[in-house]
Backbone atoms as SQL, in Angstrom:
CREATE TABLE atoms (id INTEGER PRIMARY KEY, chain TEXT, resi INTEGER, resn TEXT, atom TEXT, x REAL, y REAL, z REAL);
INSERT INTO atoms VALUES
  (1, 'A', 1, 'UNK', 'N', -207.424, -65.006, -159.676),
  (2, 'A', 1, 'UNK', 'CA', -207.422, -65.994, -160.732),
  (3, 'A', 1, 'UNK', 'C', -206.188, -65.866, -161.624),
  (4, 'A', 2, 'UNK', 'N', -205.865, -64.800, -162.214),
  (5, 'A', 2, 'UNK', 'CA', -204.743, -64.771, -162.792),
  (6, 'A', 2, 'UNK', 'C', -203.523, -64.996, -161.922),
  (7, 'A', 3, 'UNK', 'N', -203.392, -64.838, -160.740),
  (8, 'A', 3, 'UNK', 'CA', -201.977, -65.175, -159.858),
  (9, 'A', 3, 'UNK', 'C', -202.252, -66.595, -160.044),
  (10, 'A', 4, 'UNK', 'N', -203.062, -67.594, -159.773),
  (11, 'A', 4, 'UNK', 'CA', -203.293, -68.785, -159.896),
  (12, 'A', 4, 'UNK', 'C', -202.428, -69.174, -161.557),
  (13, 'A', 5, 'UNK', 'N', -203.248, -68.867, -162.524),
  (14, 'A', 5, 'UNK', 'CA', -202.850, -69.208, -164.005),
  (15, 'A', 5, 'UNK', 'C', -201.490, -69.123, -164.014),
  (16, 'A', 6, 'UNK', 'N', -200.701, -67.547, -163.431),
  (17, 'A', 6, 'UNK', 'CA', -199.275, -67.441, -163.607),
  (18, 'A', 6, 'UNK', 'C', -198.714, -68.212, -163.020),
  (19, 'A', 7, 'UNK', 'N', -198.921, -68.880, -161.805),
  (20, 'A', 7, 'UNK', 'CA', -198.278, -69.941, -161.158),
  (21, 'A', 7, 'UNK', 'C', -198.443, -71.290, -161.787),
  (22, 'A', 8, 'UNK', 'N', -199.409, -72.270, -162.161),
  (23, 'A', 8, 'UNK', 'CA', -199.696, -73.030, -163.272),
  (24, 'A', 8, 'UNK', 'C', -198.858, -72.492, -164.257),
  (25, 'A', 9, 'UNK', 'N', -198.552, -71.651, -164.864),
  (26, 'A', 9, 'UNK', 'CA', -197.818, -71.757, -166.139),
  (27, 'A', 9, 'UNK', 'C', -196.505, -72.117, -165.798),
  (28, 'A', 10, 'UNK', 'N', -195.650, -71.455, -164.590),
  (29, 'A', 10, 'UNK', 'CA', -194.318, -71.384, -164.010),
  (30, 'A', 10, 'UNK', 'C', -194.367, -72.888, -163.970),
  (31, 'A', 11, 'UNK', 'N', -195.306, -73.435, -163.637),
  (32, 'A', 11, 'UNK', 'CA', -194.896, -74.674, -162.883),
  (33, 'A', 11, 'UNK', 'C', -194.786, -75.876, -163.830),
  (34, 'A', 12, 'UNK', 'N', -195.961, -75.585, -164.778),
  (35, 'A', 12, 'UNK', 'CA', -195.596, -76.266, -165.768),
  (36, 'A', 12, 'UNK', 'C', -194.645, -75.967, -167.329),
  (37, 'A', 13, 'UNK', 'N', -193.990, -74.866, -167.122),
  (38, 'A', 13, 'UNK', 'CA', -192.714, -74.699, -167.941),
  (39, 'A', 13, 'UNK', 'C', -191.242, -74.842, -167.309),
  (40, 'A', 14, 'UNK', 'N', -191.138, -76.064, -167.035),
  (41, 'A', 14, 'UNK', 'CA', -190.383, -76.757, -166.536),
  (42, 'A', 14, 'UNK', 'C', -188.767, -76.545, -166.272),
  (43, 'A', 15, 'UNK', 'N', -187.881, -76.807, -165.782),
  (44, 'A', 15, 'UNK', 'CA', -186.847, -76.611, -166.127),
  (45, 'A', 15, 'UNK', 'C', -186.356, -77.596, -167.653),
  (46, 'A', 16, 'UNK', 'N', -185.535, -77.056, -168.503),
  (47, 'A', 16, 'UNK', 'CA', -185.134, -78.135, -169.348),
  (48, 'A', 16, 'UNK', 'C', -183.902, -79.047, -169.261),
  (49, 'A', 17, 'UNK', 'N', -183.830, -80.493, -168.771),
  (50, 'A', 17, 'UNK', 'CA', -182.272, -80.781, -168.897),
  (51, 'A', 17, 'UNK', 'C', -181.838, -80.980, -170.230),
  (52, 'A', 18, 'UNK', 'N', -180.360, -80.334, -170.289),
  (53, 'A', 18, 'UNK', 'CA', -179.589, -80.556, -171.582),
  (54, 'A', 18, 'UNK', 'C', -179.012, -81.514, -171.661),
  (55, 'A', 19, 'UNK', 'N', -178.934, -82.385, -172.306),
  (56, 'A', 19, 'UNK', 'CA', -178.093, -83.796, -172.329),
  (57, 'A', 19, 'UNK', 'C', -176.890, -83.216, -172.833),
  (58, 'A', 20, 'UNK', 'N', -176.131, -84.023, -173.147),
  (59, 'A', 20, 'UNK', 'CA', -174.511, -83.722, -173.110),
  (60, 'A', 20, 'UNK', 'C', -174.095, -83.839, -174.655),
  (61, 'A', 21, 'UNK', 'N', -173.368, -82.848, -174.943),
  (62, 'A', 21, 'UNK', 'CA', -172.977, -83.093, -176.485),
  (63, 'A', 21, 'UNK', 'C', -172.227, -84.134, -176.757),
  (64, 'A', 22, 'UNK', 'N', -172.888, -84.557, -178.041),
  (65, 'A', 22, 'UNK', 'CA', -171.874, -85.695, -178.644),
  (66, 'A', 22, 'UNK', 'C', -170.243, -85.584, -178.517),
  (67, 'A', 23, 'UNK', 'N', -169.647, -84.395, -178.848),
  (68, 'A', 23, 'UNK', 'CA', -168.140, -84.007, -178.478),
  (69, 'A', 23, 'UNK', 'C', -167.595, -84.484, -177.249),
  (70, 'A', 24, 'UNK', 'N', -168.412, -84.283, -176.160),
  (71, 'A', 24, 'UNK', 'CA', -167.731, -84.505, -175.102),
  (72, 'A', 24, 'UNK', 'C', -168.015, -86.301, -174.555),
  (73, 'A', 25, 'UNK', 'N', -168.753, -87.157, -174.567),
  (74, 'A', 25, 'UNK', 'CA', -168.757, -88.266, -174.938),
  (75, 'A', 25, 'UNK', 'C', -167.632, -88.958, -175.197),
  (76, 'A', 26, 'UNK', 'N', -167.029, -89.995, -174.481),
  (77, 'A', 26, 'UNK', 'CA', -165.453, -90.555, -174.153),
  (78, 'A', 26, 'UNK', 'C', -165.586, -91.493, -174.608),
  (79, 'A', 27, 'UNK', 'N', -164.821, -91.411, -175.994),
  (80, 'A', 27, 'UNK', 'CA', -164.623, -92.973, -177.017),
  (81, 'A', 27, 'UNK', 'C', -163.153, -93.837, -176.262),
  (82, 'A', 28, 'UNK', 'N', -163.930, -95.080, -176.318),
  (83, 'A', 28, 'UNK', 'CA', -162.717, -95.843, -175.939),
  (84, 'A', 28, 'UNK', 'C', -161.696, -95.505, -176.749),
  (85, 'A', 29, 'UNK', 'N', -161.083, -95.506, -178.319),
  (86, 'A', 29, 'UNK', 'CA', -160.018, -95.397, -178.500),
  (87, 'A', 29, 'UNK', 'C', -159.533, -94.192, -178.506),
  (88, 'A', 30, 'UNK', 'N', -159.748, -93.523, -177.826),
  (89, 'A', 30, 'UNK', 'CA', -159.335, -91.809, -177.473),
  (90, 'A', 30, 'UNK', 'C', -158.246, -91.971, -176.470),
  (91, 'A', 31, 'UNK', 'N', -157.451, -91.495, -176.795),
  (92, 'A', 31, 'UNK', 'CA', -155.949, -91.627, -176.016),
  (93, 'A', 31, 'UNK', 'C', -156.276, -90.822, -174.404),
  (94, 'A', 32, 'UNK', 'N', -155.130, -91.172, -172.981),
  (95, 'A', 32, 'UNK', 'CA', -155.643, -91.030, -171.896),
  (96, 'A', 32, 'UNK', 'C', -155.772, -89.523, -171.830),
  (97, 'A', 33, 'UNK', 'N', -155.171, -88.490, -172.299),
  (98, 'A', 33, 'UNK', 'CA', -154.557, -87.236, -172.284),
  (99, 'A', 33, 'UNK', 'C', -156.416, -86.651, -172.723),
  (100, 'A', 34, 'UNK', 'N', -156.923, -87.131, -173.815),
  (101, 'A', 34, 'UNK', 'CA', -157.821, -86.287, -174.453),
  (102, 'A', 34, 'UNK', 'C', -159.238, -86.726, -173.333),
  (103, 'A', 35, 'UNK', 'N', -159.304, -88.222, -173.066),
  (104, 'A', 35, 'UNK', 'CA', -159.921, -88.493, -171.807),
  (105, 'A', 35, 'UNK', 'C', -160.336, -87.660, -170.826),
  (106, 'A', 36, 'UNK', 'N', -159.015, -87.822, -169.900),
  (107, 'A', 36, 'UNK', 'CA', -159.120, -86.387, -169.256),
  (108, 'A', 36, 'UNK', 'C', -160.001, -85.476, -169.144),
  (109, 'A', 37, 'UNK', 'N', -159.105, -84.877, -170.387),
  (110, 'A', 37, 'UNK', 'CA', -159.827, -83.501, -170.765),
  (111, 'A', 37, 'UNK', 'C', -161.292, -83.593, -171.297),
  (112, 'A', 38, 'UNK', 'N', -161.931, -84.539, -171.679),
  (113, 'A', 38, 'UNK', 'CA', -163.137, -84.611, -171.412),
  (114, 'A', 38, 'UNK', 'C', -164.189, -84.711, -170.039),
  (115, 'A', 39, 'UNK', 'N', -163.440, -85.534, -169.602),
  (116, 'A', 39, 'UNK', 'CA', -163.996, -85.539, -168.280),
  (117, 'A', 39, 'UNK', 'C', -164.257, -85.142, -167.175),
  (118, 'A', 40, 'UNK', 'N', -162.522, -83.638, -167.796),
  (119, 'A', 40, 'UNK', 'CA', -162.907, -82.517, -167.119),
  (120, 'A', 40, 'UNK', 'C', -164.155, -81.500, -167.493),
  (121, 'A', 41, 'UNK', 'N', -164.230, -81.275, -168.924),
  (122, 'A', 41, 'UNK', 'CA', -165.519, -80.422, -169.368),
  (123, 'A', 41, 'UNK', 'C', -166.591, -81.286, -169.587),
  (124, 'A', 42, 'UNK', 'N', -167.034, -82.875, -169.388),
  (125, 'A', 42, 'UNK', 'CA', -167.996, -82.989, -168.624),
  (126, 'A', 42, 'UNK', 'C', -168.549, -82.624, -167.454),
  (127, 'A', 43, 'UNK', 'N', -167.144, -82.746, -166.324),
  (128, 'A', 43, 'UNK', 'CA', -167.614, -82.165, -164.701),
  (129, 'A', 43, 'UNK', 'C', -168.249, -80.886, -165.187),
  (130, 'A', 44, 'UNK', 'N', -167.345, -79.959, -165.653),
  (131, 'A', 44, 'UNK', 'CA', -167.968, -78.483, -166.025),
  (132, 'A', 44, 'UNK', 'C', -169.398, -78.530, -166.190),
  (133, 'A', 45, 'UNK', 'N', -169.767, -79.021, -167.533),
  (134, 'A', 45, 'UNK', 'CA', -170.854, -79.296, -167.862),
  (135, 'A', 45, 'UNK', 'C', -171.949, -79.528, -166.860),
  (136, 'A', 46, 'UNK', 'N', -171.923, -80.377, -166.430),
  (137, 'A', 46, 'UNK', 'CA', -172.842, -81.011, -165.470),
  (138, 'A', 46, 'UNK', 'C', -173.019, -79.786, -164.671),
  (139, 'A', 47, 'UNK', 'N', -171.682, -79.082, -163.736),
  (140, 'A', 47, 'UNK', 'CA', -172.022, -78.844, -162.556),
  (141, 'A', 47, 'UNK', 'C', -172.346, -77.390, -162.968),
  (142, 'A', 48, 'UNK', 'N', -172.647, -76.921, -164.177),
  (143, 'A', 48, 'UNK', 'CA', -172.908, -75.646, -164.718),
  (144, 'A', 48, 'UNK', 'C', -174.559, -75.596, -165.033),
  (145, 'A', 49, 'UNK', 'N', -175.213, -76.596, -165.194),
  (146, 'A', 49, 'UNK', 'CA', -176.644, -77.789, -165.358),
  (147, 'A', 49, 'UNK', 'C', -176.961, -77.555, -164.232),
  (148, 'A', 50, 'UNK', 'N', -176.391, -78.320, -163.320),
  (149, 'A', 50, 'UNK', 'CA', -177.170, -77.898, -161.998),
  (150, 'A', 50, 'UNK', 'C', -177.213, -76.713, -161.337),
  (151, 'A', 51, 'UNK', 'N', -176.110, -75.678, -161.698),
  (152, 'A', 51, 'UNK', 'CA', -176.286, -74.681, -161.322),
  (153, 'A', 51, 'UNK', 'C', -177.328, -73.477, -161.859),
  (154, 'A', 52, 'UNK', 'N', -177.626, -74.010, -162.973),
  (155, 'A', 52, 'UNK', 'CA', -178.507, -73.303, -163.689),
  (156, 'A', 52, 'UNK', 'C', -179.766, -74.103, -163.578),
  (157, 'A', 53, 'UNK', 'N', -179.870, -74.752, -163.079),
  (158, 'A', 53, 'UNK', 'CA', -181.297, -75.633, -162.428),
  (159, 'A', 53, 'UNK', 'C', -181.967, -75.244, -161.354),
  (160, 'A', 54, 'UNK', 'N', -180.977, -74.828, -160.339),
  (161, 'A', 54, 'UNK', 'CA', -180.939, -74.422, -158.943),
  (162, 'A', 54, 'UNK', 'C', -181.250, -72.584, -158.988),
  (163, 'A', 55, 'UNK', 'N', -180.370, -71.829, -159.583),
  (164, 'A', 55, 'UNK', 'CA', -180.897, -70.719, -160.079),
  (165, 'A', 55, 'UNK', 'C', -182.697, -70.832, -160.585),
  (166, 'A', 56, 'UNK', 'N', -183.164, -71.611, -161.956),
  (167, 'A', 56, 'UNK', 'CA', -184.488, -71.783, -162.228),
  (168, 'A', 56, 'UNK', 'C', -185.026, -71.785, -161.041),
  (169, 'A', 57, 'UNK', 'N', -185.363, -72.639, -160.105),
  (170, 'A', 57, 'UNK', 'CA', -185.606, -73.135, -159.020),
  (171, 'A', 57, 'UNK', 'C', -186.231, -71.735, -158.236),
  (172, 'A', 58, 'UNK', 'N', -184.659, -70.778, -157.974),
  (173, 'A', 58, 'UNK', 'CA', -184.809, -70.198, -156.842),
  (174, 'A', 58, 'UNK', 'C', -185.524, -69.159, -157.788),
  (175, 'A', 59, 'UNK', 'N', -185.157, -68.801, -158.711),
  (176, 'A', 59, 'UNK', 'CA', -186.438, -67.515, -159.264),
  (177, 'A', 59, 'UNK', 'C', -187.738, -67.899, -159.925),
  (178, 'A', 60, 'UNK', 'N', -187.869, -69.414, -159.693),
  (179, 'A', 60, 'UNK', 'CA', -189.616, -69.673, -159.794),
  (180, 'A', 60, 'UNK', 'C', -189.936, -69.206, -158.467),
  (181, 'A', 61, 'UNK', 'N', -189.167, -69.763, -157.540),
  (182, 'A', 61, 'UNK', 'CA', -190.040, -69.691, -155.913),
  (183, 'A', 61, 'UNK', 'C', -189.889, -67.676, -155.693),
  (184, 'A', 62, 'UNK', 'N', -189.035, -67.038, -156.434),
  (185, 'A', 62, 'UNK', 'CA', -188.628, -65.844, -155.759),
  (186, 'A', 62, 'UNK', 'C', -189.660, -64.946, -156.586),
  (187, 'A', 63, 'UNK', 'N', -190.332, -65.136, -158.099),
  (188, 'A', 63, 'UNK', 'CA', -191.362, -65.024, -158.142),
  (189, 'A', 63, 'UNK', 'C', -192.939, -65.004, -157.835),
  (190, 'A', 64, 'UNK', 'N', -192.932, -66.566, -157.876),
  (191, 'A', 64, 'UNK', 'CA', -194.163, -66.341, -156.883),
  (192, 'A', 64, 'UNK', 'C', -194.348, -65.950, -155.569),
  (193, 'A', 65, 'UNK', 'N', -192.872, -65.699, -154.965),
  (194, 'A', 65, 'UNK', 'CA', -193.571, -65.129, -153.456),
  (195, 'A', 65, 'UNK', 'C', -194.044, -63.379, -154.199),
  (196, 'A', 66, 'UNK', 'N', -192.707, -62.491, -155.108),
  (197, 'A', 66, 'UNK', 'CA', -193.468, -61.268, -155.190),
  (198, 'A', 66, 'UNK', 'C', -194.417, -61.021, -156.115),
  (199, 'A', 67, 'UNK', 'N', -195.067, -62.206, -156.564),
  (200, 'A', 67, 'UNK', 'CA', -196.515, -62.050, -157.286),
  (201, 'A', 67, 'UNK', 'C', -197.571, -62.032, -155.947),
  (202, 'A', 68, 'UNK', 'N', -196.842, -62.895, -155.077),
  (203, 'A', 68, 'UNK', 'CA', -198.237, -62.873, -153.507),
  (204, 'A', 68, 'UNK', 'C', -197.784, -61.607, -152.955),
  (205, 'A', 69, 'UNK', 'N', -196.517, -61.272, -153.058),
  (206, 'A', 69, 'UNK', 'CA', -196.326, -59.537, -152.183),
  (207, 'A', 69, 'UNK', 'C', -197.399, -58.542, -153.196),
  (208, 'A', 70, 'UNK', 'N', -197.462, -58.641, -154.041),
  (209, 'A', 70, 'UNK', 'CA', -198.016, -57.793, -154.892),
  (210, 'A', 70, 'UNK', 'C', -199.012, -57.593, -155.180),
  (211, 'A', 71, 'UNK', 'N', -199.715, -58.707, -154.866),
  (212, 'A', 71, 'UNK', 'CA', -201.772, -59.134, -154.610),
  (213, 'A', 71, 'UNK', 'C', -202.231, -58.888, -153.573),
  (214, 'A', 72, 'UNK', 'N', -201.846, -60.250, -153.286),
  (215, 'A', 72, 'UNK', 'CA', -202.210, -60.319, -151.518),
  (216, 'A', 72, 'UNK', 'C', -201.781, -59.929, -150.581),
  (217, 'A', 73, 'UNK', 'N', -200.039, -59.614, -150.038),
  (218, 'A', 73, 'UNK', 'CA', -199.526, -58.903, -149.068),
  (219, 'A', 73, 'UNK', 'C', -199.664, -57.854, -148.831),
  (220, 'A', 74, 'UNK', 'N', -200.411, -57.251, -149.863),
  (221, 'A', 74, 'UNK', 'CA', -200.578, -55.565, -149.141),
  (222, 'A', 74, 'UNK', 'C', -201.625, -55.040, -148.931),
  (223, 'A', 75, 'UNK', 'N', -202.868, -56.426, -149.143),
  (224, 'A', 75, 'UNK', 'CA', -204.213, -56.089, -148.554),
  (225, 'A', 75, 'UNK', 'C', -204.411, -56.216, -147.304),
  (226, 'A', 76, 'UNK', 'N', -205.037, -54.947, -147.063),
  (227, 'A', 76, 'UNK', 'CA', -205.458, -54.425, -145.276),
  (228, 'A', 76, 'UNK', 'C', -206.518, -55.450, -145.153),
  (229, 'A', 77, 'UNK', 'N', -206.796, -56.292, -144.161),
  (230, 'A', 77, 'UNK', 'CA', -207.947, -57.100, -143.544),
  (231, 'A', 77, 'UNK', 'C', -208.476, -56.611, -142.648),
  (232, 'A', 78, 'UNK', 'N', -209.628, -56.470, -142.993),
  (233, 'A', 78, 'UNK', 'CA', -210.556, -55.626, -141.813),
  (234, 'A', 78, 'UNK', 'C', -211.041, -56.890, -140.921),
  (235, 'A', 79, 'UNK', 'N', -210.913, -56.723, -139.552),
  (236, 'A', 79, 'UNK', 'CA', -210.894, -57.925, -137.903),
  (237, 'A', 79, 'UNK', 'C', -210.979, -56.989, -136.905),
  (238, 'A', 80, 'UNK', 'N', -210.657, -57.891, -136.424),
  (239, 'A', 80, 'UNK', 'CA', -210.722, -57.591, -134.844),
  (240, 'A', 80, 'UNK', 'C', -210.007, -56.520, -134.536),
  (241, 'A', 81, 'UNK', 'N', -209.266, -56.719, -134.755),
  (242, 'A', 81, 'UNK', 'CA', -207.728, -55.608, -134.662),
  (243, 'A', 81, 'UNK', 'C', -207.656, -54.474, -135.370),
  (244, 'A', 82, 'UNK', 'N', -208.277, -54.677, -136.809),
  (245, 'A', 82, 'UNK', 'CA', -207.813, -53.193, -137.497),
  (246, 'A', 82, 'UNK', 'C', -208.244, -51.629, -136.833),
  (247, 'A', 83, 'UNK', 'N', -209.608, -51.903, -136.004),
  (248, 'A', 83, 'UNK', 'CA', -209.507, -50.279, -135.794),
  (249, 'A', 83, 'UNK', 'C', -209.447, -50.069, -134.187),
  (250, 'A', 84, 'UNK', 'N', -208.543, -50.148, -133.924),
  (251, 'A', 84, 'UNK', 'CA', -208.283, -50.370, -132.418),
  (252, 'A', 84, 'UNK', 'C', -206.823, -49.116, -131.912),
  (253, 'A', 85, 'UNK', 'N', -206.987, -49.050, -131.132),
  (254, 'A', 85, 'UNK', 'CA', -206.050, -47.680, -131.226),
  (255, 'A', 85, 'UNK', 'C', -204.861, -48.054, -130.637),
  (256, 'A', 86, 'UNK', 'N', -203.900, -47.684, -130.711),
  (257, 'A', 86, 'UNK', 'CA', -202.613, -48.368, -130.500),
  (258, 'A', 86, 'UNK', 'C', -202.028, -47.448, -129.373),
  (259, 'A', 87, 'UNK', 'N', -202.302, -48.183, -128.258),
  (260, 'A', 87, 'UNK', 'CA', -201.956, -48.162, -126.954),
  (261, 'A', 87, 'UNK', 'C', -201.047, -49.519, -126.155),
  (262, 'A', 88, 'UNK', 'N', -200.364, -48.962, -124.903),
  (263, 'A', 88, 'UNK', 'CA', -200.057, -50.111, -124.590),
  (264, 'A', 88, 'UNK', 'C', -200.460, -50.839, -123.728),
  (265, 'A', 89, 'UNK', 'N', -200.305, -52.078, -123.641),
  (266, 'A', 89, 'UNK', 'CA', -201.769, -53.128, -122.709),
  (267, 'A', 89, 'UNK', 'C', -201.117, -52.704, -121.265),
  (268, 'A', 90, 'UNK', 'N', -200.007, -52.417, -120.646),
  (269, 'A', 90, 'UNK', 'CA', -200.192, -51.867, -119.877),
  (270, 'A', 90, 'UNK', 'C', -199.734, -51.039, -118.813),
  (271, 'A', 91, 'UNK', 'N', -200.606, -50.017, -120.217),
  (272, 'A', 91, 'UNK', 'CA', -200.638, -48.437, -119.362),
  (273, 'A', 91, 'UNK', 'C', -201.576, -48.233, -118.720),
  (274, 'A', 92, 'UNK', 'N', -201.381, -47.843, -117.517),
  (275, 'A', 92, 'UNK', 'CA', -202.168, -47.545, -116.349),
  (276, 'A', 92, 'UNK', 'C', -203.259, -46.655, -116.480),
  (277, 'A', 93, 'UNK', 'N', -204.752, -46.555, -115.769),
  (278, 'A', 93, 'UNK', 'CA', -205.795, -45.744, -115.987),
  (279, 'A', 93, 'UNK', 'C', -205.814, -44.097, -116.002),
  (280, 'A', 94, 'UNK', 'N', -205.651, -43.373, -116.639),
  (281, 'A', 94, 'UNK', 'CA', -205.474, -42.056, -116.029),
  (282, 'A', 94, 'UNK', 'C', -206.692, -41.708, -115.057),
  (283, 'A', 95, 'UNK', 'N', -207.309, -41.905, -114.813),
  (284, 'A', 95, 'UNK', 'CA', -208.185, -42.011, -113.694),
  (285, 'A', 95, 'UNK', 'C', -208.198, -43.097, -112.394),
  (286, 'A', 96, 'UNK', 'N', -208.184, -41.907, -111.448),
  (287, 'A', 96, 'UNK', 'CA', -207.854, -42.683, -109.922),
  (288, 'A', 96, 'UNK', 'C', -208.738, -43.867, -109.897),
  (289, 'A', 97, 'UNK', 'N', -210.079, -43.904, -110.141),
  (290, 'A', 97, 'UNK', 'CA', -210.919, -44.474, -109.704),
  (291, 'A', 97, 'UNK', 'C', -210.794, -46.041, -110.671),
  (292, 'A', 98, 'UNK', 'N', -210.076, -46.289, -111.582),
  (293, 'A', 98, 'UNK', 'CA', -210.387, -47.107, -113.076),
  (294, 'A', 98, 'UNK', 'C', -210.602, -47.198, -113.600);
């Protein structure tokens, strides 16, 4: 139940997008030179946003897998298989007969 809740919370604390500061915002009468240079630290901007989106992303998912390594992956399931002796399927009878 609590691995459940922690995942519900991850999921709903969202990534946040940052909108773009007023500074960088390209006034028409802004000469071509300062342009530019906005539009270069918009690209920045942006592609620094998504990179930090994509990061969020990968350490929500890289979390909840080692919250499931940490619960559930290391419980032994008792089946068919668990108490069976580890031989190989096929090694021959040590007895002539079978």
């Amino acid at each position: 139940m609590a691995l459940k809740r922690k995942v519900e919370q991850a999921a709903r604390s969202d990534y946040q997008i940052r909108s773009l500061p007023t500074k960088l915002k390209i006034d028409p009468n802004d000469p071509e030179d300062v342009k530019a240079a906005k539009r270069k630290k918009i690209h920045a901007f942006k592609s620094k946003a998504r990179f930090e989106q994509l990061d969020f992303a990968q350490n929500k998912r890289q979390n909840a897998w080692q919250q499931f390594q940490t619960t559930k992956g290391k419980a032994k399931k008792v089946g068919f298989f668990s108490g069976r002796k580890k031989e190989s399927i096929f090694k021959s009878p040590e007895d002539h007969r079978g």
